[in-house]
The first five atom37 places (N, CA, C, CB, O) and aatype in JSON, in Angstrom:
{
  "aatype": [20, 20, 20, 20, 20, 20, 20, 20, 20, 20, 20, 20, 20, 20, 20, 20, 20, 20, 20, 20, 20, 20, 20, 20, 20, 20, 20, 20, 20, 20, 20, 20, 20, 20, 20, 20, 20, 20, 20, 20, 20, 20, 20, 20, 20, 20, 20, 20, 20, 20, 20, 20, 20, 20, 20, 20, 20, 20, 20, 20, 20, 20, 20, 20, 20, 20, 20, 20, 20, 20, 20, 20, 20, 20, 20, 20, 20, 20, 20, 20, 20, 20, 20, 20, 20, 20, 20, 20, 20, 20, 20, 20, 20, 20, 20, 20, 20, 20, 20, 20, 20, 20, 20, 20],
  "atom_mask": [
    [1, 1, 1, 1, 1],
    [1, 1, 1, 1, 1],
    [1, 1, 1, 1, 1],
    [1, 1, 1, 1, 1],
    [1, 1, 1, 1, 1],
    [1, 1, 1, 1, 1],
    [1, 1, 1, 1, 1],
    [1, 1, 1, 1, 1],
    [1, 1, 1, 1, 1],
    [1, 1, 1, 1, 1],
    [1, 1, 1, 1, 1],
    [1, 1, 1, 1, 1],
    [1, 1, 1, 1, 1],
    [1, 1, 1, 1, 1],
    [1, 1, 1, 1, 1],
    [1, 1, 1, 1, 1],
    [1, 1, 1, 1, 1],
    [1, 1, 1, 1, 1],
    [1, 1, 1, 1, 1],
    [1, 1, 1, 1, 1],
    [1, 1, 1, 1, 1],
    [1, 1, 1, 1, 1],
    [1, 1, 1, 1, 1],
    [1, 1, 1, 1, 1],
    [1, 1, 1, 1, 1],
    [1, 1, 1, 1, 1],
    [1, 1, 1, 1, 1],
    [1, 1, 1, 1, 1],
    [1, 1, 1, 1, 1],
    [1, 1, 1, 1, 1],
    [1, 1, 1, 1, 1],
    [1, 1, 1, 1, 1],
    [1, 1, 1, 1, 1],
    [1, 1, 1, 1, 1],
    [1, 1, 1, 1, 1],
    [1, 1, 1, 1, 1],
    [1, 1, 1, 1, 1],
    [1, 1, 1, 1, 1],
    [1, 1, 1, 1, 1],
    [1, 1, 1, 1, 1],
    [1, 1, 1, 1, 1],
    [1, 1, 1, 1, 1],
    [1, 1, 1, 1, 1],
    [1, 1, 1, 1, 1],
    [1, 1, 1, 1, 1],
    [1, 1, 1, 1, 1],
    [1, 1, 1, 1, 1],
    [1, 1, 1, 1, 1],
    [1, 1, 1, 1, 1],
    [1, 1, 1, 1, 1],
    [1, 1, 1, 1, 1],
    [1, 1, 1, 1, 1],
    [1, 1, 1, 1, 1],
    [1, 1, 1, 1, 1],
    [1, 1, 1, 1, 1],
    [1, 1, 1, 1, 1],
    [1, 1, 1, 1, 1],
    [1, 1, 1, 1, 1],
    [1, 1, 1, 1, 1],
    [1, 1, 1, 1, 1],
    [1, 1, 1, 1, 1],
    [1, 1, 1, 1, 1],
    [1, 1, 1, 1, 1],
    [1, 1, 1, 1, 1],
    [1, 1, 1, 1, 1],
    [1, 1, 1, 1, 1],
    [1, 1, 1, 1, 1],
    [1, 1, 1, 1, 1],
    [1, 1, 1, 1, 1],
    [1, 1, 1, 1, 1],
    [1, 1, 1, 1, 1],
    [1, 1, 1, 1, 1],
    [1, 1, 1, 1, 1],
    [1, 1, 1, 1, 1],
    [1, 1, 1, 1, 1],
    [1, 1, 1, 1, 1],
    [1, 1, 1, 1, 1],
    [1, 1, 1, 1, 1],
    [1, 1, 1, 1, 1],
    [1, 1, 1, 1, 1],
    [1, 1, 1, 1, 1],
    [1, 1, 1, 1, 1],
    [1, 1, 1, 1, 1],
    [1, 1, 1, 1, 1],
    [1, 1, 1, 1, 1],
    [1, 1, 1, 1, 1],
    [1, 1, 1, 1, 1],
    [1, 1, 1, 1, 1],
    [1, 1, 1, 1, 1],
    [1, 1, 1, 1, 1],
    [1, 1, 1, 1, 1],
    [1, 1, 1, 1, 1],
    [1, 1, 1, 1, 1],
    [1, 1, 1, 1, 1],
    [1, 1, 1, 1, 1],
    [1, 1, 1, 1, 1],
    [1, 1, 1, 1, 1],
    [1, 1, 1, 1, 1],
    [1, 1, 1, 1, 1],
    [1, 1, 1, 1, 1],
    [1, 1, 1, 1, 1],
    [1, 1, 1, 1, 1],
    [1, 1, 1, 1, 1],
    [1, 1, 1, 1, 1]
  ],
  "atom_positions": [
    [[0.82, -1.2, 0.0], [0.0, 0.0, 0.0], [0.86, 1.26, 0.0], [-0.93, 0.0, 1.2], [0.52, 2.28, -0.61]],
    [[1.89, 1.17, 0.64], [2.76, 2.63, 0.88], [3.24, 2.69, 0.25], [3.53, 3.04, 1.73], [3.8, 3.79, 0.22]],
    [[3.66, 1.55, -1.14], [4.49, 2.31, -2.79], [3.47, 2.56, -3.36], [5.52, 1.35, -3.99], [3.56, 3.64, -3.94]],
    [[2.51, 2.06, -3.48], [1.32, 2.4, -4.01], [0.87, 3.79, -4.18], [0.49, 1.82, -3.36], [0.58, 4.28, -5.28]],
    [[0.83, 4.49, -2.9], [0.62, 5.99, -2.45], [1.71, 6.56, -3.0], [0.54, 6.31, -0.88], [1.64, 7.43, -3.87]],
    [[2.61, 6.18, -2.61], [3.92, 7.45, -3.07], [4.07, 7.24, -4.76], [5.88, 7.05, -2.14], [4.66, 8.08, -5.43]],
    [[3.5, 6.06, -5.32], [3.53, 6.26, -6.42], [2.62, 7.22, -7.05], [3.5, 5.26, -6.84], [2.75, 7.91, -8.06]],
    [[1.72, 7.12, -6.22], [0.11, 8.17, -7.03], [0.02, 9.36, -6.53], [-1.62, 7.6, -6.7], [-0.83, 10.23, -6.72]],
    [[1.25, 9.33, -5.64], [1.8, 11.25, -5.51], [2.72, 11.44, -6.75], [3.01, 11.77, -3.81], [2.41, 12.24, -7.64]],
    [[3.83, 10.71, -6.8], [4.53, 11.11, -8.0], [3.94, 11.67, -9.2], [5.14, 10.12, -8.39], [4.11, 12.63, -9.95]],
    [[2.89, 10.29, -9.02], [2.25, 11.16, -11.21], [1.51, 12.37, -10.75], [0.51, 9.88, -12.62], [1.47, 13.35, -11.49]],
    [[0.81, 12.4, -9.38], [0.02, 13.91, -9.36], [1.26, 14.2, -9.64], [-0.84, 14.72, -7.96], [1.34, 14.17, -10.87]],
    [[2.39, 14.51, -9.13], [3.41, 15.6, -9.49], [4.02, 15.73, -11.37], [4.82, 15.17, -8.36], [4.76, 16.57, -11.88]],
    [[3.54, 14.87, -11.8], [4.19, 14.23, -13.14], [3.15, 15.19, -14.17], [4.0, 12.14, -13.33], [3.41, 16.1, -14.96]],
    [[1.82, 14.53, -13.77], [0.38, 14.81, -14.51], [0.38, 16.37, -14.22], [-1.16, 13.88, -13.78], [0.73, 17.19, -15.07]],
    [[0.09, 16.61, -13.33], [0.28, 18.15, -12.83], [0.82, 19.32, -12.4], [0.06, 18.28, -12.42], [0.85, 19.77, -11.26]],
    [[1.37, 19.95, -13.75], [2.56, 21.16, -13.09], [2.4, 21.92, -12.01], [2.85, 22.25, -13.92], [1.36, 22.33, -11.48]],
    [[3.38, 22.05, -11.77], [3.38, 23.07, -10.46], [2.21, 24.23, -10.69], [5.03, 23.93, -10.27], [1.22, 24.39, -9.98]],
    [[2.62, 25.04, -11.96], [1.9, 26.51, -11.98], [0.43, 25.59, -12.61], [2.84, 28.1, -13.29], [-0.08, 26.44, -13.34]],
    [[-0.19, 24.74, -12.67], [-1.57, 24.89, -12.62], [-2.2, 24.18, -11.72], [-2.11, 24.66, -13.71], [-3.41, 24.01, -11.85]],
    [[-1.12, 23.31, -10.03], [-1.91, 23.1, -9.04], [-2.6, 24.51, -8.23], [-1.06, 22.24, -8.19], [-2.49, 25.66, -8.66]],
    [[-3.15, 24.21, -7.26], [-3.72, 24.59, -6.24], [-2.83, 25.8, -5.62], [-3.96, 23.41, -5.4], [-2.09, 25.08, -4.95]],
    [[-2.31, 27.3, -5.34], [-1.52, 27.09, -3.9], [-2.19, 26.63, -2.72], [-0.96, 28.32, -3.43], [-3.29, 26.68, -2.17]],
    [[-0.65, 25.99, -2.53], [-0.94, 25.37, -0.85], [-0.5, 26.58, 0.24], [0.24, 23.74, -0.44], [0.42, 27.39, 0.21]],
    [[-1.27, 26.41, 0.94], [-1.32, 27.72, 2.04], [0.04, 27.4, 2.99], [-3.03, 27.75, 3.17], [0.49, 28.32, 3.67]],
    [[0.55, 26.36, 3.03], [1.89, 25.7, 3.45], [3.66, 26.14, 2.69], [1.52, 24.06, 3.08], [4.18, 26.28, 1.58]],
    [[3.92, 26.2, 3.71], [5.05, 26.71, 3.22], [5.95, 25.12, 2.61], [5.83, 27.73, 4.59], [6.83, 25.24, 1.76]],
    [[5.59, 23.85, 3.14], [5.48, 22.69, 2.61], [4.35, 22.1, 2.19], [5.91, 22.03, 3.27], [3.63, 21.82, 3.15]],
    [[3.68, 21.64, 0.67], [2.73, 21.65, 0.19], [2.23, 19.97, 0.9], [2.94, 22.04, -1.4], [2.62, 18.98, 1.52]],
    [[1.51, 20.37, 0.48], [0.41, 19.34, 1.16], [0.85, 17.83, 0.71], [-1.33, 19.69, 0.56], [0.98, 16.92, 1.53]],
    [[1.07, 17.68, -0.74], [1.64, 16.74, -1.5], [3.51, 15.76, -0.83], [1.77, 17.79, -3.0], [3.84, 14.58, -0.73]],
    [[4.25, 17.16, -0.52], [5.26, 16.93, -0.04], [5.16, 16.48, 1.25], [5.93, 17.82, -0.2], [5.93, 15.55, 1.47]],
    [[4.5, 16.81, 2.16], [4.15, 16.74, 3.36], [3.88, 15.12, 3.66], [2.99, 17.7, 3.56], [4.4, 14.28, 4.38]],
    [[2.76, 15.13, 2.69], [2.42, 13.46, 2.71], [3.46, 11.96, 2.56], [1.49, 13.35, 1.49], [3.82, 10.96, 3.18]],
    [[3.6, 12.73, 1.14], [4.92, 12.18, 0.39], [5.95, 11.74, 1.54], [5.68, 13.45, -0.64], [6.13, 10.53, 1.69]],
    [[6.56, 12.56, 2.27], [7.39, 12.5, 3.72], [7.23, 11.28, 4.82], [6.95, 13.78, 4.55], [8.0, 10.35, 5.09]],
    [[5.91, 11.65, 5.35], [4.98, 11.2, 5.96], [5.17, 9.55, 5.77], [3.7, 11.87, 5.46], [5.37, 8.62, 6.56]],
    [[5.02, 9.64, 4.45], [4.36, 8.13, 4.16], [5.83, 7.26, 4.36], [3.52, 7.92, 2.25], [5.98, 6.15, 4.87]],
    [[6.78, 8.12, 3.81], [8.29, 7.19, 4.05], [8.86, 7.11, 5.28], [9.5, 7.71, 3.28], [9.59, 6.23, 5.75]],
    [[8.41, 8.24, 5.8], [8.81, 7.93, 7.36], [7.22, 6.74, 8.2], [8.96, 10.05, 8.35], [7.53, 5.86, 9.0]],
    [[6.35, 6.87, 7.99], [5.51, 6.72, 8.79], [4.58, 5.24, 8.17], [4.8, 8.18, 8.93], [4.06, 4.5, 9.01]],
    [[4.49, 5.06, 7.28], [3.9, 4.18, 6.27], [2.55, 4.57, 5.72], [3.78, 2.87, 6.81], [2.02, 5.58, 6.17]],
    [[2.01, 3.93, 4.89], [0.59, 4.42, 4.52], [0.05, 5.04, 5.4], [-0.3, 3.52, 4.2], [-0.09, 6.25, 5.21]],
    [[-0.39, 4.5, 6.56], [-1.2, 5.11, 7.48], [-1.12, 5.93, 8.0], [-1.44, 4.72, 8.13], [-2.19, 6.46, 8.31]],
    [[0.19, 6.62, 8.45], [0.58, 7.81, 8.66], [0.9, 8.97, 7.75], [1.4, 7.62, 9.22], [1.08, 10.08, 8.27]],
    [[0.98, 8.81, 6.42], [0.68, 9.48, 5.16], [-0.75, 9.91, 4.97], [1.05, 8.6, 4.07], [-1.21, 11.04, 4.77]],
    [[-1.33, 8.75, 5.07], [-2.97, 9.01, 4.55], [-3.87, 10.03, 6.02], [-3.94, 6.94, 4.31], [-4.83, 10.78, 5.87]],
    [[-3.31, 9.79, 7.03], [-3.62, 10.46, 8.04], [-3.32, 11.94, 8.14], [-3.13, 9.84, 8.94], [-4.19, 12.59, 8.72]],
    [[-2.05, 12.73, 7.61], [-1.72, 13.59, 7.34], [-1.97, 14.08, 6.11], [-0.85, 13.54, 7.64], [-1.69, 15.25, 5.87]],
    [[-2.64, 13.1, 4.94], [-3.34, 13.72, 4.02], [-4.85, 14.4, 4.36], [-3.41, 12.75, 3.05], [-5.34, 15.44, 3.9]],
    [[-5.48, 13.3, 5.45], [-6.62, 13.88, 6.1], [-6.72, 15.12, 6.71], [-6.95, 13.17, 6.92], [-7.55, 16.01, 6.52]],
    [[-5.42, 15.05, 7.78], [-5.22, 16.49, 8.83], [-5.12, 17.4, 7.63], [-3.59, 16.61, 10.05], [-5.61, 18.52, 7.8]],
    [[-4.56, 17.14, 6.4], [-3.73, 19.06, 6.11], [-5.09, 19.3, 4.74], [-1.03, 19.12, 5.05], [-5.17, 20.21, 3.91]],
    [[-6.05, 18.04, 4.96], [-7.18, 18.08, 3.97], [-8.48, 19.16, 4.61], [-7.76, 16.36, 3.75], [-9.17, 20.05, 4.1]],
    [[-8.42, 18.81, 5.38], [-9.43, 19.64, 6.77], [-8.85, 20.77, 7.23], [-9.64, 18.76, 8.25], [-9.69, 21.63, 7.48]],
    [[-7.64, 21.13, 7.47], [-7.35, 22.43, 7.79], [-7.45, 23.34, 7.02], [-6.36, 22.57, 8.17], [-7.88, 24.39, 7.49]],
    [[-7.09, 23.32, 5.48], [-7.09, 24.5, 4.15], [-8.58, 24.39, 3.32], [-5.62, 24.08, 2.83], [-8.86, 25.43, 2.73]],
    [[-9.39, 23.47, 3.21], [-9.83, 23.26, 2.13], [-11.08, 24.58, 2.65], [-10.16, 21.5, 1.72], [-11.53, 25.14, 1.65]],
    [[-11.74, 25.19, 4.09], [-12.59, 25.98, 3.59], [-11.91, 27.39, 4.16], [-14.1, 25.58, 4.02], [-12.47, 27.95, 5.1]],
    [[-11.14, 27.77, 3.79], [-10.27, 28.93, 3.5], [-9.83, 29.25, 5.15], [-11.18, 30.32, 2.58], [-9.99, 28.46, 6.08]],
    [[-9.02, 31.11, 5.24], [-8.34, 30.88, 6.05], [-8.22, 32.83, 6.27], [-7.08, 29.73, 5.62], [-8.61, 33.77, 5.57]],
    [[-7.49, 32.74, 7.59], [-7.6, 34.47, 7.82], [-6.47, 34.73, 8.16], [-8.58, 35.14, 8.93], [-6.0, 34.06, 9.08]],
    [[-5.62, 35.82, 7.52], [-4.65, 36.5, 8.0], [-4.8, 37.7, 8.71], [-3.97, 36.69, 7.15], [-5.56, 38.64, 8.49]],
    [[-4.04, 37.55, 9.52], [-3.66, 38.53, 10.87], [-2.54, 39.05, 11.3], [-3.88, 38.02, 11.92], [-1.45, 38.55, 11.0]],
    [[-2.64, 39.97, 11.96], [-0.98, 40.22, 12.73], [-1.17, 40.14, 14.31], [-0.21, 42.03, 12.36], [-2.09, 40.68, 14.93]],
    [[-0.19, 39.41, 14.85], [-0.21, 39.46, 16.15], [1.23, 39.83, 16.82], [-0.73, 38.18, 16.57], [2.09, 40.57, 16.32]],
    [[1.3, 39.04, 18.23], [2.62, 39.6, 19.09], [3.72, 39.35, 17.96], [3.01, 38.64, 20.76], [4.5, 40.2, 17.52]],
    [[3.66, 38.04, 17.58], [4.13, 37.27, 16.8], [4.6, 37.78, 15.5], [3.32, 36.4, 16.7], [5.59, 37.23, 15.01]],
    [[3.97, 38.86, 14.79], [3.88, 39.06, 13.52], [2.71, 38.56, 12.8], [4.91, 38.61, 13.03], [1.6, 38.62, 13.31]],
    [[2.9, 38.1, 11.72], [1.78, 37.55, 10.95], [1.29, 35.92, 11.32], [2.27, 37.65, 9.4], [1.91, 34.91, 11.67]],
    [[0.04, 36.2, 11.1], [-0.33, 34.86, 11.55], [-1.47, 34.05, 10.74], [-0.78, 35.0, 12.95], [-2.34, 34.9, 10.57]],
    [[-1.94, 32.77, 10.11], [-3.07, 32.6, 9.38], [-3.78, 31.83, 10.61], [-2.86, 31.8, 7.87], [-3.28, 31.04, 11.42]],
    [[-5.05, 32.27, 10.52], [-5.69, 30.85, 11.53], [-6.71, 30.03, 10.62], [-6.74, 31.43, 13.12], [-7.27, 30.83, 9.87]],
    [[-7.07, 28.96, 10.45], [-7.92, 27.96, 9.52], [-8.82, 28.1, 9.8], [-7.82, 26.68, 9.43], [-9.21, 28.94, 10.62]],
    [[-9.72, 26.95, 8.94], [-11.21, 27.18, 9.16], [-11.48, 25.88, 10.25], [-12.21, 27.11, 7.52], [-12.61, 25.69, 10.72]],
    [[-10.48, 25.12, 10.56], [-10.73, 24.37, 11.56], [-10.11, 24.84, 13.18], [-10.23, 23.08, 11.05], [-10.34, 24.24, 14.23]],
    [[-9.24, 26.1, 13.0], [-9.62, 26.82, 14.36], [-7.85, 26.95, 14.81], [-10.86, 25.65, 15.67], [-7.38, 27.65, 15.71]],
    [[-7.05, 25.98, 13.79], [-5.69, 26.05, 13.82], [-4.82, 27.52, 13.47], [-5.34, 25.01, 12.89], [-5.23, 28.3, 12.61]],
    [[-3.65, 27.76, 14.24], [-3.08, 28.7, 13.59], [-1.45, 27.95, 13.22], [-3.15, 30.14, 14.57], [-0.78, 27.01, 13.66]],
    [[-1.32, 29.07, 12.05], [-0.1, 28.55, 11.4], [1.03, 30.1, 11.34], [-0.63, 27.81, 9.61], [1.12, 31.02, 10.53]],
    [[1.78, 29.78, 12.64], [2.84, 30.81, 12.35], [3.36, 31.35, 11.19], [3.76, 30.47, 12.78], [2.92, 30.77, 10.2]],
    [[4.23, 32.36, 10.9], [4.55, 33.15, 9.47], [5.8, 32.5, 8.94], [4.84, 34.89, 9.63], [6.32, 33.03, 7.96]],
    [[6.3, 31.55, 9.41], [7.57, 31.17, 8.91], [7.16, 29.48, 8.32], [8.86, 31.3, 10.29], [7.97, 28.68, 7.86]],
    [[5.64, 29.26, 8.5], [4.72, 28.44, 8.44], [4.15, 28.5, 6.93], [3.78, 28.75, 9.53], [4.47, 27.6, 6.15]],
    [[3.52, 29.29, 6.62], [3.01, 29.93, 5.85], [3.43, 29.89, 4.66], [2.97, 30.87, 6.21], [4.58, 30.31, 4.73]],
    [[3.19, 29.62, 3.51], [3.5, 28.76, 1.61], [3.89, 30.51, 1.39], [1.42, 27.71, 0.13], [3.27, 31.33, 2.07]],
    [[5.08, 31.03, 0.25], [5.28, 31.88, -0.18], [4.56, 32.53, -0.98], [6.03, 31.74, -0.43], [5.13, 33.57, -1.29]],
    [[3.49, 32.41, -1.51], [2.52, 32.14, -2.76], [2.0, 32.95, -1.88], [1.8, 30.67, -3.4], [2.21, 34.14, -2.12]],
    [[1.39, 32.71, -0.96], [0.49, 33.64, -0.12], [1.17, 35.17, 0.75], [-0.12, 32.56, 1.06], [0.63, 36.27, 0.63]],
    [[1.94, 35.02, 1.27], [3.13, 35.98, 2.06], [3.89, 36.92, 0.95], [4.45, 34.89, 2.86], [4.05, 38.08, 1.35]],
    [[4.34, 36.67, -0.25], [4.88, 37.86, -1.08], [3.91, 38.61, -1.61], [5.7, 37.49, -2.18], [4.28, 39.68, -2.08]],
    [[2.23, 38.23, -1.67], [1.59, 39.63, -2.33], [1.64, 40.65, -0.78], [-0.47, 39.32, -3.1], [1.85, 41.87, -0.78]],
    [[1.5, 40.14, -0.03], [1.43, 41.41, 0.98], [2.33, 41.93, 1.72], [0.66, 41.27, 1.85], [2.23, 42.97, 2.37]],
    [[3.61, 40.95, 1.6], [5.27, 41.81, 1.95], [5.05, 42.75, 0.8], [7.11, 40.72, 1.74], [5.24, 43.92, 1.14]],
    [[4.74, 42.63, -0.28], [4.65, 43.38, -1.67], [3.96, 44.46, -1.23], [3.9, 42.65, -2.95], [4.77, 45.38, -1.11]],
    [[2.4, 44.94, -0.79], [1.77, 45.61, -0.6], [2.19, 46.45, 0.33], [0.92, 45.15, -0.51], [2.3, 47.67, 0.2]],
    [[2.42, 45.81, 1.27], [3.21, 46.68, 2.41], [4.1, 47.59, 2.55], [3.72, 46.16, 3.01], [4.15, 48.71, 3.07]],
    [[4.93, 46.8, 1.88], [5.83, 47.89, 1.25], [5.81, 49.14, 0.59], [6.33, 47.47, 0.59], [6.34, 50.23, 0.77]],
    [[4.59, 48.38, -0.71], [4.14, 49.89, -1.49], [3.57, 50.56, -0.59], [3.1, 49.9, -2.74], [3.67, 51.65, -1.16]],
    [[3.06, 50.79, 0.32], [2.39, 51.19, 1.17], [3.0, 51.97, 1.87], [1.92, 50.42, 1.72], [2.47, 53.03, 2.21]],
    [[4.4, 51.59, 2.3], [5.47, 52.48, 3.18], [5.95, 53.38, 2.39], [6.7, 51.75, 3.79], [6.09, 54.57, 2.68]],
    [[6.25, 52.79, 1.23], [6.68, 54.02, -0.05], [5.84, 54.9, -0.23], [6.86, 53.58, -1.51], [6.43, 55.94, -0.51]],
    [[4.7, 55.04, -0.21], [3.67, 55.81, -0.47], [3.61, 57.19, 0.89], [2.3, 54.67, -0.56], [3.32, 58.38, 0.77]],
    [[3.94, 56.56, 1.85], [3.77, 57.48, 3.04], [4.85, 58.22, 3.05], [3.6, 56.86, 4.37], [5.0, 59.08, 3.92]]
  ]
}
């Protein structure tokens, strides 16, 4: 079962380029994560962490700033520190911010 899985991550990665998946709100994508998972942990611990990181992103998510700096919290109630956080999401608003300081 556990070559099985890591095989049917590979072709998602094969079948599906990078620039027309999903972003992952992870600064390690969901795919990789698993992928990991499964070699350290076996199927079951792959497919389990496909579940957890399936339920945390899929009904969106809120950015914030706290003591901390930036912070996302999920729709299942989790927060994910800024060093946490997929680049895809974090450079439009280091971007904005910036213009923003320039502007003042």
């Amino acid at each position: 079962m556990k070559w099985t899985f890591l095989l049917l991550i590979k072709l998602y990665w094969k079948i599906i380029p990078e620039n027309k998946r999903r972003n992952c709100l992870f600064k390690v994508t969901c795919s990789r994560l698993v992928y990991q998972e499964t070699i350290d942990k076996g199927f079951r611990g792959g497919f389990l962490s496909l579940l957890s990181r399936f339920k945390k992103c899929r009904s969106g998510y809120t950015l914030y700033t706290s003591n901390h700096g930036l912070e996302m919290k999920l729709a299942d109630g989790s927060i994910i520190k800024e060093d946490e956080i997929s680049p895809n999401i974090l450079d439009p608003i280091y971007h904005h911010i910036n213009f923003v300081k320039n502007i003042a």
